[in-house]
TIRO-2110 file (N, C-alpha, C; in Angstrom, 1 decimal):
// TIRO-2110
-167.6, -63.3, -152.6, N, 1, A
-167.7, -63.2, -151.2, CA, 1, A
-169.2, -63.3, -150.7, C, 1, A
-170.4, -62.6, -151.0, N, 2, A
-171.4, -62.6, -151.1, CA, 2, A
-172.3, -62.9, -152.1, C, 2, A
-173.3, -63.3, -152.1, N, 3, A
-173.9, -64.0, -153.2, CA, 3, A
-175.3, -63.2, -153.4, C, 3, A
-175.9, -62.3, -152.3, N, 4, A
-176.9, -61.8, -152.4, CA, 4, A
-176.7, -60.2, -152.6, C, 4, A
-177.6, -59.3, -152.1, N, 5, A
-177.6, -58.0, -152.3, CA, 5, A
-176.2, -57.3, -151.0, C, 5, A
-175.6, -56.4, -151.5, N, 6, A
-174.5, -56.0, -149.7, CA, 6, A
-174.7, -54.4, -149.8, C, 6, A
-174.6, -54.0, -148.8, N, 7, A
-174.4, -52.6, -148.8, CA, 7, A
-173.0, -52.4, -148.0, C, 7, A
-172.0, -51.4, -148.2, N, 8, A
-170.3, -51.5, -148.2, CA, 8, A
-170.8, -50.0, -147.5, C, 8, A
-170.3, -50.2, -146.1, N, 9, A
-169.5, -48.9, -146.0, CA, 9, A
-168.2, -49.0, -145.2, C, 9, A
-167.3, -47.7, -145.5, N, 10, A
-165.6, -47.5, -145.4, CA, 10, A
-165.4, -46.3, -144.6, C, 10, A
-165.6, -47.0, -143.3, N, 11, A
-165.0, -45.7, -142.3, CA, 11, A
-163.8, -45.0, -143.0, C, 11, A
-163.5, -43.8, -142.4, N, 12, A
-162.2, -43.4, -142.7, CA, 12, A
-162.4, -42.8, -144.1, C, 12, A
-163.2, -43.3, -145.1, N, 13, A
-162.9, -42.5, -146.8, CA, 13, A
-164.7, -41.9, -147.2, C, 13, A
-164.5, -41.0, -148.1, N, 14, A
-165.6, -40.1, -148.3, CA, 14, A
-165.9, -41.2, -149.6, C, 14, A
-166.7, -41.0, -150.5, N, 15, A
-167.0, -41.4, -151.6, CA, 15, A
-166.0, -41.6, -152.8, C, 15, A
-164.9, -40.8, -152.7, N, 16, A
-163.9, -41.2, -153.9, CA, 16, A
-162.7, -42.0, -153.5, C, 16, A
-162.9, -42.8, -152.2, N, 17, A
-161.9, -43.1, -151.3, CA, 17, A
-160.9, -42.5, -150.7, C, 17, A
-161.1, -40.9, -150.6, N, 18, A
-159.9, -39.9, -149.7, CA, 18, A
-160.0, -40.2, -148.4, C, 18, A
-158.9, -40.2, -147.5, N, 19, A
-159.2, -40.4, -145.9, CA, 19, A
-160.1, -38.8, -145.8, C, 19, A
-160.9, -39.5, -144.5, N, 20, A
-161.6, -38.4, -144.0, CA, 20, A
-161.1, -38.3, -142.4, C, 20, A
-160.7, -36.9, -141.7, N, 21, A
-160.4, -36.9, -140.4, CA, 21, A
-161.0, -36.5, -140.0, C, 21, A
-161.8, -36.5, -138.7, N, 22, A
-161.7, -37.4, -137.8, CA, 22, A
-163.0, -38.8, -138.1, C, 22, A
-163.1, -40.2, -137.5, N, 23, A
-164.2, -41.6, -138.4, CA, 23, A
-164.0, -42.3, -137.0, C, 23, A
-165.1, -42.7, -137.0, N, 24, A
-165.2, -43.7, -136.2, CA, 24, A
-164.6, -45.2, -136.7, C, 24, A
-163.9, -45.7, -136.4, N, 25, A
-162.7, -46.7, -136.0, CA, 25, A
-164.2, -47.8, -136.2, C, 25, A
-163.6, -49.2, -137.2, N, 26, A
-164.6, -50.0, -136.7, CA, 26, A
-165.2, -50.8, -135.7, C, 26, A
-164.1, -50.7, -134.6, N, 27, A
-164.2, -51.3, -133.7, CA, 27, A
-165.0, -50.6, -132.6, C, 27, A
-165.2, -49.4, -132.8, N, 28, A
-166.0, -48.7, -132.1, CA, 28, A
-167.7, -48.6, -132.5, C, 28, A
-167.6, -48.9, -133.9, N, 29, A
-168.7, -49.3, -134.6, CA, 29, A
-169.5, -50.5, -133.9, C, 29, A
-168.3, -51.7, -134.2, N, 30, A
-169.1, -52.8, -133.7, CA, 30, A
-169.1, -53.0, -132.4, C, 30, A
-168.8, -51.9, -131.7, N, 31, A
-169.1, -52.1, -129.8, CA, 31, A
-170.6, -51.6, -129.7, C, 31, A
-170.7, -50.4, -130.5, N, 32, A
-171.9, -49.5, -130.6, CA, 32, A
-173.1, -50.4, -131.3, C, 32, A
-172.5, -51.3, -132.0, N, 33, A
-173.7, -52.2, -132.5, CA, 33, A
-174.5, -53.7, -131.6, C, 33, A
-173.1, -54.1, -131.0, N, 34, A
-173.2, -54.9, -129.9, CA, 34, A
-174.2, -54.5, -128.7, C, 34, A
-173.4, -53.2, -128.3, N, 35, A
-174.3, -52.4, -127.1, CA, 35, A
-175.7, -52.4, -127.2, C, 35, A
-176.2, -52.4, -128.8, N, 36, A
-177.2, -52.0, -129.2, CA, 36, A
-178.2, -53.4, -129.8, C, 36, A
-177.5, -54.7, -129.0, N, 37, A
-177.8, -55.7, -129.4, CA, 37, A
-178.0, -56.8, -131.0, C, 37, A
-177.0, -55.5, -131.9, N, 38, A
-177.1, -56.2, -133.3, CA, 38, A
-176.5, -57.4, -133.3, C, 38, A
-176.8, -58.1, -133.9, N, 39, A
-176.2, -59.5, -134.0, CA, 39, A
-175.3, -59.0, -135.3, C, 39, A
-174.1, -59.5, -135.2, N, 40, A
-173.0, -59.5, -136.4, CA, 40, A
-172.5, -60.8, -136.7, C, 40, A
-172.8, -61.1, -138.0, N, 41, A
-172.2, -61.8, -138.6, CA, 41, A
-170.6, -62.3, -138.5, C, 41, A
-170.3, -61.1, -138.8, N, 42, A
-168.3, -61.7, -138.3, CA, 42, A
-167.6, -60.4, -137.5, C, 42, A
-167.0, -60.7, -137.0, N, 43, A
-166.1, -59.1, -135.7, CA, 43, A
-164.9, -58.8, -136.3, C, 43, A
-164.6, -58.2, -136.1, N, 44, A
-163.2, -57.6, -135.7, CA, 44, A
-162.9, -57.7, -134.1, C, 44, A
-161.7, -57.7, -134.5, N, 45, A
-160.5, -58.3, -133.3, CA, 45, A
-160.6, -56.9, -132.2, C, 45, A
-161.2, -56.7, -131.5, N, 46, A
-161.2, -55.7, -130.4, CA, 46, A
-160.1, -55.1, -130.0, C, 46, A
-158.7, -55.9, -129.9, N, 47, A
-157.4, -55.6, -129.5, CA, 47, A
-156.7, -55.6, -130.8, C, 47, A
-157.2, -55.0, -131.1, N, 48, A
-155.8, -54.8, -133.0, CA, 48, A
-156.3, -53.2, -133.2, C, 48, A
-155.5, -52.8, -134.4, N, 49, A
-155.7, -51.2, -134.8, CA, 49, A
-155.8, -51.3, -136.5, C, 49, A
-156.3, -50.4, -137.2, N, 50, A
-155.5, -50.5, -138.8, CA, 50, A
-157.0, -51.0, -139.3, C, 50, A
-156.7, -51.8, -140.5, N, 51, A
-157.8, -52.4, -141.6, CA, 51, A
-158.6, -53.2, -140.4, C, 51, A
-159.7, -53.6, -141.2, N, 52, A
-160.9, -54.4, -140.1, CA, 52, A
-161.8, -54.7, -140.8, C, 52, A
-163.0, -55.5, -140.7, N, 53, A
-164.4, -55.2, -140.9, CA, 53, A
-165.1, -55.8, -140.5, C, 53, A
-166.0, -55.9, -140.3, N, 54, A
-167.4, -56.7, -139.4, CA, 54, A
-168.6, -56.7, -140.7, C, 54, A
-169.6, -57.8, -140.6, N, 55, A
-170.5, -57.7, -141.2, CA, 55, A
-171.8, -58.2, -140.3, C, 55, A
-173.1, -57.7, -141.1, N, 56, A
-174.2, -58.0, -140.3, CA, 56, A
-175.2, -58.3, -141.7, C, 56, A
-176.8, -58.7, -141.4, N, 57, A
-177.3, -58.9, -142.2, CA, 57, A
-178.6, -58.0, -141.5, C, 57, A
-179.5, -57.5, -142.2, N, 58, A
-180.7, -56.5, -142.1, CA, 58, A
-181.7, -57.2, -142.3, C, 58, A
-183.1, -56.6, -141.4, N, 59, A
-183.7, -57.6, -141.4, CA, 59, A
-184.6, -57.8, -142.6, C, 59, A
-184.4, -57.5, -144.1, N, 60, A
-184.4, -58.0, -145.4, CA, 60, A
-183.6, -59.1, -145.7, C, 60, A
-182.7, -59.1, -145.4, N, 61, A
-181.6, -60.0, -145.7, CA, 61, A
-180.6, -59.8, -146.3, C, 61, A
-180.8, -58.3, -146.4, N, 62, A
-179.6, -57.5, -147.0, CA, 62, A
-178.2, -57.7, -146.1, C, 62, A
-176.8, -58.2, -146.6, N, 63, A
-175.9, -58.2, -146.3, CA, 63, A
-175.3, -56.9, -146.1, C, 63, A
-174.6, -56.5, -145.1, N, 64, A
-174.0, -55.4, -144.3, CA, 64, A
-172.9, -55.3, -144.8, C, 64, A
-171.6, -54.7, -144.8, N, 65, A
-170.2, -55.3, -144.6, CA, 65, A
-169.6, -53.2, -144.1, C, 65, A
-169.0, -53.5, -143.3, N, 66, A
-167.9, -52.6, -142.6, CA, 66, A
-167.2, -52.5, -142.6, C, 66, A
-166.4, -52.4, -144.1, N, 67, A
-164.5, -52.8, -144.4, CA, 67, A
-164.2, -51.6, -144.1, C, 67, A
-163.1, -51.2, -143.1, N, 68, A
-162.1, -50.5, -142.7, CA, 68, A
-160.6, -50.4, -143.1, C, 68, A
-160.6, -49.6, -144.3, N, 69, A
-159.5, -50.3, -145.4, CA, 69, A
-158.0, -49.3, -144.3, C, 69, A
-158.3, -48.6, -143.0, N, 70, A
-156.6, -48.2, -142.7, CA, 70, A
-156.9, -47.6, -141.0, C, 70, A
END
């Protein structure tokens, strides 16, 4: 999927993949990133709920990714 370096993070799970309550939703992520002028790579569907993810790239060129596995 990526060819370079990515850094992965998973709203909703702690480090061993347990749900964590209460996470910010990715979509609220990527409004807060938008607001904040980040340019993203790919969205999420604003009107949907559940899995998701958005990615962005840093200004290294490190790949982002925001998988929201629930």
């Amino acid at each position: 999927m990526f060819e370079n370096n990515i850094l992965i993070f998973n709203p909703g799970w702690d480090e061993n993949a347990t749900n964590l309550d209460p996470y910010d939703d990715v979509r609220v992520i990527q409004e807060h990133l938008k607001k904040g002028c980040v340019t993203l790579t790919s969205e999420a569907d604003p009107n949907t709920s559940g899995p998701a993810h958005i990615t962005l790239t840093d200004p290294d060129g490190n790949n982002i990714l925001i998988d929201q596995h629930r």
